[in-house]
Biopython code that builds the backbone (N, CA, C, O; Angstrom):
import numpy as np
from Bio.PDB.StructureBuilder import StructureBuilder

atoms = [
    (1, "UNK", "N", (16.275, 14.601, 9.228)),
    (1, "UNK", "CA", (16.191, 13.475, 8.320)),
    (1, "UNK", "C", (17.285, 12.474, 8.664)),
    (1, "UNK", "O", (18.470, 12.805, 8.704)),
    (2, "UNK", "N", (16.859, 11.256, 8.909)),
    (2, "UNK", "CA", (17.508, 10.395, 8.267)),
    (2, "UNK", "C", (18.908, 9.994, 7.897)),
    (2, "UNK", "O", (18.782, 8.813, 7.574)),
    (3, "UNK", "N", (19.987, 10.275, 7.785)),
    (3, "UNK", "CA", (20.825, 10.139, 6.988)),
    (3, "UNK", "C", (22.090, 8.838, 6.833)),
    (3, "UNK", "O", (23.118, 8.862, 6.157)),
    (4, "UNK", "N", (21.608, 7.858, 7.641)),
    (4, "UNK", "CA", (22.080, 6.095, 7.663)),
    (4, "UNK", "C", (21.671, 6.128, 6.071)),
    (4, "UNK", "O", (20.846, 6.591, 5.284)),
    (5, "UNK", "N", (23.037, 5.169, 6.180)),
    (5, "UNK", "CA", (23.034, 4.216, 4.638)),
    (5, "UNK", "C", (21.724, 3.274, 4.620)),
    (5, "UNK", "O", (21.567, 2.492, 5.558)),
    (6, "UNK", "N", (20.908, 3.323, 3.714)),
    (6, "UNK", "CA", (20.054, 2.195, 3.420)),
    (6, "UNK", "C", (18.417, 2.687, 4.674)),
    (6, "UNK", "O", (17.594, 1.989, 5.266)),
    (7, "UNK", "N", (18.600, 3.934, 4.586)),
    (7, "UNK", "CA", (17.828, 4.609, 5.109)),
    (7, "UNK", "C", (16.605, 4.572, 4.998)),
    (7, "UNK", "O", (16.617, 5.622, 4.356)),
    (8, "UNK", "N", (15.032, 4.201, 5.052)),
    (8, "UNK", "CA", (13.671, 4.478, 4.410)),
    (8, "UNK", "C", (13.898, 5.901, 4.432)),
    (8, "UNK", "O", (14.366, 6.659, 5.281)),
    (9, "UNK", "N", (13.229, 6.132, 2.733)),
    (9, "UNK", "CA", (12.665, 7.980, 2.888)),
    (9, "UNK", "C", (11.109, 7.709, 2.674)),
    (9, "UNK", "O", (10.831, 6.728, 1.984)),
    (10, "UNK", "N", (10.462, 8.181, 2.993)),
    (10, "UNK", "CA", (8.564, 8.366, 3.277)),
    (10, "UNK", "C", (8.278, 6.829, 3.417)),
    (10, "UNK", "O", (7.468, 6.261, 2.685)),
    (11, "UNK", "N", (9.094, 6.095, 4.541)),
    (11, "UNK", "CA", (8.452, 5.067, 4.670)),
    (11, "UNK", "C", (8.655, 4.479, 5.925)),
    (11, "UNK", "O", (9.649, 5.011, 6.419)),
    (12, "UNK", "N", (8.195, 3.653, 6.657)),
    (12, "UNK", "CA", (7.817, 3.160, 7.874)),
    (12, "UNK", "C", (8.295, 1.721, 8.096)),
    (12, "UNK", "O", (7.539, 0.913, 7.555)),
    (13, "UNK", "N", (8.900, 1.400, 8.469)),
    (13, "UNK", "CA", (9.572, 0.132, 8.999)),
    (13, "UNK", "C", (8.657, -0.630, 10.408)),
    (13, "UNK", "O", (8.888, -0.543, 11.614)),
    (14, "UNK", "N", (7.697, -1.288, 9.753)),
    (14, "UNK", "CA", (7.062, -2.198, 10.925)),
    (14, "UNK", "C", (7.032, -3.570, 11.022)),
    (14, "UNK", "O", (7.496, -4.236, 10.096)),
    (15, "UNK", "N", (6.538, -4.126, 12.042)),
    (15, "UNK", "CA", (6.005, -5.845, 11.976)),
    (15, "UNK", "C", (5.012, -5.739, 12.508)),
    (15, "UNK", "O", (4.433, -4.816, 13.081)),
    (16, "UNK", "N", (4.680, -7.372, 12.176)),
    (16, "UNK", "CA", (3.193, -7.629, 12.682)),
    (16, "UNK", "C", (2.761, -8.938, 12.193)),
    (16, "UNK", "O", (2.788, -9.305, 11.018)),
    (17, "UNK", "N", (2.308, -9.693, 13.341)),
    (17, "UNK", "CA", (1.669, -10.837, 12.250)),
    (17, "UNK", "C", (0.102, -11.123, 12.017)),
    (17, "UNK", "O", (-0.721, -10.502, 12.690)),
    (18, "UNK", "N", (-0.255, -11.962, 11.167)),
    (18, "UNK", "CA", (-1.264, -12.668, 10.012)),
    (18, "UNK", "C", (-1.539, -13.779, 10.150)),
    (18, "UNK", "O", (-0.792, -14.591, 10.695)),
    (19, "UNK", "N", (-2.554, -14.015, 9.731)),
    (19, "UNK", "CA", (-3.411, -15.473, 9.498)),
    (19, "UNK", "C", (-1.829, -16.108, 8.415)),
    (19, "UNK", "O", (-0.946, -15.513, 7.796)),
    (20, "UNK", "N", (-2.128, -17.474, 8.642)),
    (20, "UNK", "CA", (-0.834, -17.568, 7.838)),
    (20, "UNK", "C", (-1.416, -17.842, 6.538)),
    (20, "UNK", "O", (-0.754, -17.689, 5.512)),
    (21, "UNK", "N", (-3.316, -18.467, 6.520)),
    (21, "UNK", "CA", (-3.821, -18.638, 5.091)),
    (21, "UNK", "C", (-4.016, -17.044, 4.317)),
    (21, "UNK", "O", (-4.373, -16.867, 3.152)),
    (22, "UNK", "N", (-3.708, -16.092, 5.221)),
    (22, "UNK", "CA", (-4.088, -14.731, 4.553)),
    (22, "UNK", "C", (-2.980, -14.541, 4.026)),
    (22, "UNK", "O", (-3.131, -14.021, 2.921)),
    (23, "UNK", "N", (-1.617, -14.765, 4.360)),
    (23, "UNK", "CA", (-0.186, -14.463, 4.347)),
    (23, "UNK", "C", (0.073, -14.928, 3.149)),
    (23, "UNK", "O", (0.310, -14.120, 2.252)),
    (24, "UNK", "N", (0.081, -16.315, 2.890)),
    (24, "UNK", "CA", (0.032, -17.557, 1.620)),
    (24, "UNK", "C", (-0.665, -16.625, 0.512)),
    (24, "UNK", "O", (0.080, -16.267, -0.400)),
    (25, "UNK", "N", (-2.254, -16.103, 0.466)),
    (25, "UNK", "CA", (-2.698, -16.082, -0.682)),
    (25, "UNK", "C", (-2.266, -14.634, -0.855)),
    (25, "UNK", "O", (-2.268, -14.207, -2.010)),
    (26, "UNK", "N", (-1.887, -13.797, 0.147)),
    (26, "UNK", "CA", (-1.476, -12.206, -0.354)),
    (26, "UNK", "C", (-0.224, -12.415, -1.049)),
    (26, "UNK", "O", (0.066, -11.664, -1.979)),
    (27, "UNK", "N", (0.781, -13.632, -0.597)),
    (27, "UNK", "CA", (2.080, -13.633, -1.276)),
    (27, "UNK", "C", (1.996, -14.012, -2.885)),
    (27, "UNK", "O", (2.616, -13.778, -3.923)),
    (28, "UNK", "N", (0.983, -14.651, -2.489)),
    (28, "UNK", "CA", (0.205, -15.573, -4.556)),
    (28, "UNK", "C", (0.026, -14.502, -5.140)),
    (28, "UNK", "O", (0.511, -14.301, -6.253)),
    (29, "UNK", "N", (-0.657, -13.670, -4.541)),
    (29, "UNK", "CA", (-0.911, -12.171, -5.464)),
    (29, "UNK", "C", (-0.058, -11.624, -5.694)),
    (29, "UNK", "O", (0.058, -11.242, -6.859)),
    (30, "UNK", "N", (0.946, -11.308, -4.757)),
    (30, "UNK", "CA", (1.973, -10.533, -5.113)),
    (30, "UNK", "C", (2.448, -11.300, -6.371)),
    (30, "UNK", "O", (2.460, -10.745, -7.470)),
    (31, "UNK", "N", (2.885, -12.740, -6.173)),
    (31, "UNK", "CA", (3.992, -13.580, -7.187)),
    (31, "UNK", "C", (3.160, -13.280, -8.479)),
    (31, "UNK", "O", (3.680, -12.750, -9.461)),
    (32, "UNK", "N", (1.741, -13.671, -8.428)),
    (32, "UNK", "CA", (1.208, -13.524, -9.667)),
    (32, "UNK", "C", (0.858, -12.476, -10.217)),
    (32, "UNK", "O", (0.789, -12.583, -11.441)),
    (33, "UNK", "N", (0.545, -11.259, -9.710)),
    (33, "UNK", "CA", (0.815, -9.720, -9.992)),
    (33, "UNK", "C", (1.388, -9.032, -10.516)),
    (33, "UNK", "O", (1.056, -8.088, -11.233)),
    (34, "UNK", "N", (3.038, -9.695, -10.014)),
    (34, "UNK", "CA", (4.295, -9.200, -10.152)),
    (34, "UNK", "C", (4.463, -7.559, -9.218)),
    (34, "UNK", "O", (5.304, -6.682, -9.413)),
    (35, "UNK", "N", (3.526, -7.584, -8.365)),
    (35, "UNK", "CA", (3.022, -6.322, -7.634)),
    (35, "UNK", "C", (3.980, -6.698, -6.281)),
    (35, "UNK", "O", (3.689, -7.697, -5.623)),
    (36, "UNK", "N", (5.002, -5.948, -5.943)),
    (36, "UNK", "CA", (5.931, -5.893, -4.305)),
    (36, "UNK", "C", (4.848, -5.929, -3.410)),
    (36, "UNK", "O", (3.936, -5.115, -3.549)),
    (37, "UNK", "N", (4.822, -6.976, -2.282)),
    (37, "UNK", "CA", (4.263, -6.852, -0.889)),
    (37, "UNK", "C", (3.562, -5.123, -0.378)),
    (37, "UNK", "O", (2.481, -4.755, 0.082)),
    (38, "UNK", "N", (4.330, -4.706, -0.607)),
    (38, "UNK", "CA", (4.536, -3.453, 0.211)),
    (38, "UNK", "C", (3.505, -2.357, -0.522)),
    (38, "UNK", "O", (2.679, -1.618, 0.015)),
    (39, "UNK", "N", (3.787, -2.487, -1.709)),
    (39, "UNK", "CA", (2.718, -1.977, -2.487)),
    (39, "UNK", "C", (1.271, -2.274, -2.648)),
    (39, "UNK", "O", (0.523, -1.297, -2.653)),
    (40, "UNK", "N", (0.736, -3.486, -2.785)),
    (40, "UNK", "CA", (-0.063, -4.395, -2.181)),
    (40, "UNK", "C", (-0.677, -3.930, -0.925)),
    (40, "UNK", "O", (-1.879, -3.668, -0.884)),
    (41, "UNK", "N", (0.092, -3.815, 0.100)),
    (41, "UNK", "CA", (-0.149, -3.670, 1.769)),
    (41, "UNK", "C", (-0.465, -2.457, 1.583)),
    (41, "UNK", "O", (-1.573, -2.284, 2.091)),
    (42, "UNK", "N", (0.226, -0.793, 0.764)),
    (42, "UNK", "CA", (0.125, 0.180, 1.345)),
    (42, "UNK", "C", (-1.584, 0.323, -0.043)),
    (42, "UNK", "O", (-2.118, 1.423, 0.098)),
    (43, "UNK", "N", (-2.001, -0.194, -0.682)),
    (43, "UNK", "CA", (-3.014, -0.100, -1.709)),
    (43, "UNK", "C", (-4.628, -0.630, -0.311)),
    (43, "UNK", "O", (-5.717, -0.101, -0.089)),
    (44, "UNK", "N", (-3.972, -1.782, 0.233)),
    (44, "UNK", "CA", (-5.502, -2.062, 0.955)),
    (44, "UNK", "C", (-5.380, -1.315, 2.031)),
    (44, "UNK", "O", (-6.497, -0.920, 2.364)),
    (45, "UNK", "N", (-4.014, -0.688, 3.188)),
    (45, "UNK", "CA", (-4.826, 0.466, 3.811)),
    (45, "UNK", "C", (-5.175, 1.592, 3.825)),
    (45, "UNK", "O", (-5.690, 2.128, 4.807)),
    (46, "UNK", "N", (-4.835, 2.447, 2.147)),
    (46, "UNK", "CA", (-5.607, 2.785, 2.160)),
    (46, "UNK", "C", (-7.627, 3.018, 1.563)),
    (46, "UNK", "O", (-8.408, 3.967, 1.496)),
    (47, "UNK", "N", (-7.688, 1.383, 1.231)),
    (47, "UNK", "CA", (-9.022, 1.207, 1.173)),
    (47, "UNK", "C", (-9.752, 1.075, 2.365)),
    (47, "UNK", "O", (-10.907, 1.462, 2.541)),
    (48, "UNK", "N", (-8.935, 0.439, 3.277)),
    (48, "UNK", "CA", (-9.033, 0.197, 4.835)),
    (48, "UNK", "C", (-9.607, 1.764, 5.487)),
    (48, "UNK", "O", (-10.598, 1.930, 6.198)),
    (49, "UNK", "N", (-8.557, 2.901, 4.948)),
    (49, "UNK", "CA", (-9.026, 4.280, 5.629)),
    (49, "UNK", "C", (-10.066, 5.234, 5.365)),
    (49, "UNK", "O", (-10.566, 6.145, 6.027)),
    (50, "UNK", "N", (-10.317, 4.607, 3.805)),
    (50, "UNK", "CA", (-11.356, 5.173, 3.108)),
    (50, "UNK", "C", (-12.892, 4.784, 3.229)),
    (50, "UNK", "O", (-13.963, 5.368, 3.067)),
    (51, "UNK", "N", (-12.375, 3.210, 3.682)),
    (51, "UNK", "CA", (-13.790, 2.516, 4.121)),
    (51, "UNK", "C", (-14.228, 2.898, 5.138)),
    (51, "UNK", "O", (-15.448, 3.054, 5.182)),
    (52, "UNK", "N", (-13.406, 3.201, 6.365)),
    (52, "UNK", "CA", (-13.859, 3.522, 7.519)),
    (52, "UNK", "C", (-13.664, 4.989, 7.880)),
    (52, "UNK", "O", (-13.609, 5.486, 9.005)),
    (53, "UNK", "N", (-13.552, 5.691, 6.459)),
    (53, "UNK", "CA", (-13.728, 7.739, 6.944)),
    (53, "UNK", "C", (-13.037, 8.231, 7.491)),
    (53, "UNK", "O", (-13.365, 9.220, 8.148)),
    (54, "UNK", "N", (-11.830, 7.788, 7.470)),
    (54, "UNK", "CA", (-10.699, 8.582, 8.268)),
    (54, "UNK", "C", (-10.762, 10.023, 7.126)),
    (54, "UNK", "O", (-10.641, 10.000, 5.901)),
    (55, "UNK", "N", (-11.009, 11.289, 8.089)),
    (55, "UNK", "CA", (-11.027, 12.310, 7.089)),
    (55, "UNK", "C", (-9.950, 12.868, 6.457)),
    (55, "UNK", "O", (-10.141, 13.684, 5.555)),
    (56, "UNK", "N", (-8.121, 12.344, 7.014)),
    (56, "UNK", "CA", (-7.471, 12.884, 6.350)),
    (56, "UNK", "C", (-7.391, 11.767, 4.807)),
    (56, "UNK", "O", (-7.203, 12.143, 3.650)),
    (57, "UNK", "N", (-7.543, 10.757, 5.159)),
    (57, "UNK", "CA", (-7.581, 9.843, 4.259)),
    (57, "UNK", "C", (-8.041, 9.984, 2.648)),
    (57, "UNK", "O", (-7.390, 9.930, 1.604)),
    (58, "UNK", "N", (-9.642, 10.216, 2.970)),
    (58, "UNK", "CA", (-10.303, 11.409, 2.206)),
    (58, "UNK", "C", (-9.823, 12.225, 1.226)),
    (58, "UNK", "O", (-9.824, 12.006, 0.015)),
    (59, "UNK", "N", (-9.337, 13.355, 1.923)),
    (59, "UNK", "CA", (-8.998, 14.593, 2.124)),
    (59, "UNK", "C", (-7.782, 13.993, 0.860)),
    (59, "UNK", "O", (-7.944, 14.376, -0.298)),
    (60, "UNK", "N", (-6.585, 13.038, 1.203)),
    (60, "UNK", "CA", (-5.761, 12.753, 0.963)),
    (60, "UNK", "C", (-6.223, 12.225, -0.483)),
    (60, "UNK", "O", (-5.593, 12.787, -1.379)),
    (61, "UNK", "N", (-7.415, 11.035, -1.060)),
    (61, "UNK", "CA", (-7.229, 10.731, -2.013)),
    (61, "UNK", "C", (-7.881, 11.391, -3.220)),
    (61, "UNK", "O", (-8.307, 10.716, -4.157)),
    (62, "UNK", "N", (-7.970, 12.998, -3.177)),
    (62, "UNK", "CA", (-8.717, 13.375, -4.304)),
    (62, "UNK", "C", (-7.753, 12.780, -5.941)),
    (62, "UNK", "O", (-8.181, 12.398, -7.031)),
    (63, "UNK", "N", (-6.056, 12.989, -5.289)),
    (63, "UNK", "CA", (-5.418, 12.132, -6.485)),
    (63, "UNK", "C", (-4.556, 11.259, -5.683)),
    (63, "UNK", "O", (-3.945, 11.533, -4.650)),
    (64, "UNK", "N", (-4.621, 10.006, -6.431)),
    (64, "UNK", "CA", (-4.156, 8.928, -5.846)),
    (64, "UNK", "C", (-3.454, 8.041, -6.573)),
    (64, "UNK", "O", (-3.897, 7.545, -7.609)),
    (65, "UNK", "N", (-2.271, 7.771, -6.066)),
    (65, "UNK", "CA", (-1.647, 6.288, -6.725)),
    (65, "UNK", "C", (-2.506, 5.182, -7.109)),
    (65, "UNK", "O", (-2.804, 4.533, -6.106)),
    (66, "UNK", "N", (-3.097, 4.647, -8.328)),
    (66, "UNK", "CA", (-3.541, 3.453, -8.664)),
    (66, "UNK", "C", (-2.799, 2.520, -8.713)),
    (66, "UNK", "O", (-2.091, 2.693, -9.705)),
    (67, "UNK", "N", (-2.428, 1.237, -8.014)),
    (67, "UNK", "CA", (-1.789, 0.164, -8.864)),
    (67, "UNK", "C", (-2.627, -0.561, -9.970)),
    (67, "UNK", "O", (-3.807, -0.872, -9.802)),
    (68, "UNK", "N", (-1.956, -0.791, -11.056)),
    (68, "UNK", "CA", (-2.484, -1.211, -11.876)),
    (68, "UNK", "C", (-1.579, -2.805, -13.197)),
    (68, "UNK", "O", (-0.766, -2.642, -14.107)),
    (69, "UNK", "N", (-2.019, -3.714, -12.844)),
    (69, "UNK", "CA", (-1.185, -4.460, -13.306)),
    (69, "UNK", "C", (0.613, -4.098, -13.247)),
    (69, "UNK", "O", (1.380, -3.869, -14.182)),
    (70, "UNK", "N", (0.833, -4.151, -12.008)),
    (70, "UNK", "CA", (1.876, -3.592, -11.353)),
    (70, "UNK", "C", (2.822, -2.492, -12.032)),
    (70, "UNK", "O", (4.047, -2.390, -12.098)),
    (71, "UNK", "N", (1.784, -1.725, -12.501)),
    (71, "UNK", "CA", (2.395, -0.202, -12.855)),
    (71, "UNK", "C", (1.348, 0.837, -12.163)),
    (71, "UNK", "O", (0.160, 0.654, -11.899)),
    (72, "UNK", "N", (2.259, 2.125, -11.926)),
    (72, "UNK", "CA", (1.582, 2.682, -10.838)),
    (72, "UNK", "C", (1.178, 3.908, -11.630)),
    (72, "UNK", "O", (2.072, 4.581, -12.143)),
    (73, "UNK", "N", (0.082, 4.212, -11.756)),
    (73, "UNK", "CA", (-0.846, 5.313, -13.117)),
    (73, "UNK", "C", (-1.054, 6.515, -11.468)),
    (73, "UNK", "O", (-1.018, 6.300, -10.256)),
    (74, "UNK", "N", (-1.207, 7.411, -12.096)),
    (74, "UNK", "CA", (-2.025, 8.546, -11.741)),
    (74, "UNK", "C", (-3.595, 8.786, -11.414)),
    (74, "UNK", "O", (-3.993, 9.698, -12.138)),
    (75, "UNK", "N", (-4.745, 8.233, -10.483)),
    (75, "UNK", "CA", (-5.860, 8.716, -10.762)),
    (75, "UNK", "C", (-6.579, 9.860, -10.422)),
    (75, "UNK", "O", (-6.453, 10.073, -9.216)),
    (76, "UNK", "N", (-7.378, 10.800, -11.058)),
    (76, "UNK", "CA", (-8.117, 11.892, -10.747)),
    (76, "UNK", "C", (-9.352, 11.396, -10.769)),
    (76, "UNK", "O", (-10.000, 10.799, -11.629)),
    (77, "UNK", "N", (-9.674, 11.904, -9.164)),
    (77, "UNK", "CA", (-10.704, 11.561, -8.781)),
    (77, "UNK", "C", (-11.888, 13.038, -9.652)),
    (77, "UNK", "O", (-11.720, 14.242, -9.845)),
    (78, "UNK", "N", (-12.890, 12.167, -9.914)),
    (78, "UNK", "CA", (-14.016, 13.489, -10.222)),
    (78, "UNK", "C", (-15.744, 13.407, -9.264)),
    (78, "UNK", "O", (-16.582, 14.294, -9.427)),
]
sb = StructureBuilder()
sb.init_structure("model")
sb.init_model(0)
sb.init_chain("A")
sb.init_seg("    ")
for serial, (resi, resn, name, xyz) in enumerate(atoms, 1):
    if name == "N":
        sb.init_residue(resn, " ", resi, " ")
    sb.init_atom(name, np.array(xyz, "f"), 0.0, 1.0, " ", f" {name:<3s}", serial, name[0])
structure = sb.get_structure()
């Protein structure tokens, strides 16, 4: 593990760039949400993994983090 000051724990440090009109209206959501980027980003891939059957993905969301008016609920899938 890890152990630098200011360390990510279960998280991934990347870049990458975007349409800049995609960039603009994901940031609107965030502002108007009150929902962090990051949370946002990690919510559509995994709709992204689910759409396209990745089986751990799956596998992974029988319970899943919901965001929800930027509080994060519990869902059980049935």
């Amino acid at each position: 593990m890890n152990s630098k000051k200011g360390a990510l724990r279960n998280r991934k440090a990347w870049s990458t760039t975007t349409d800049e009109e995609l960039y603009a209206l994901f940031k609107k959501l965030s502002i108007d949400t009150r929902i962090p980027l990051t949370k946002l980003l990690d919510e559509a891939i995994k709709d992204l993994l689910i759409k396209y059957k990745v089986p751990e993905m799956t596998q992974h969301n029988e319970i899943d983090p919901v965001i929800e008016k930027g509080k994060t609920i519990s869902k059980t899938k049935s």
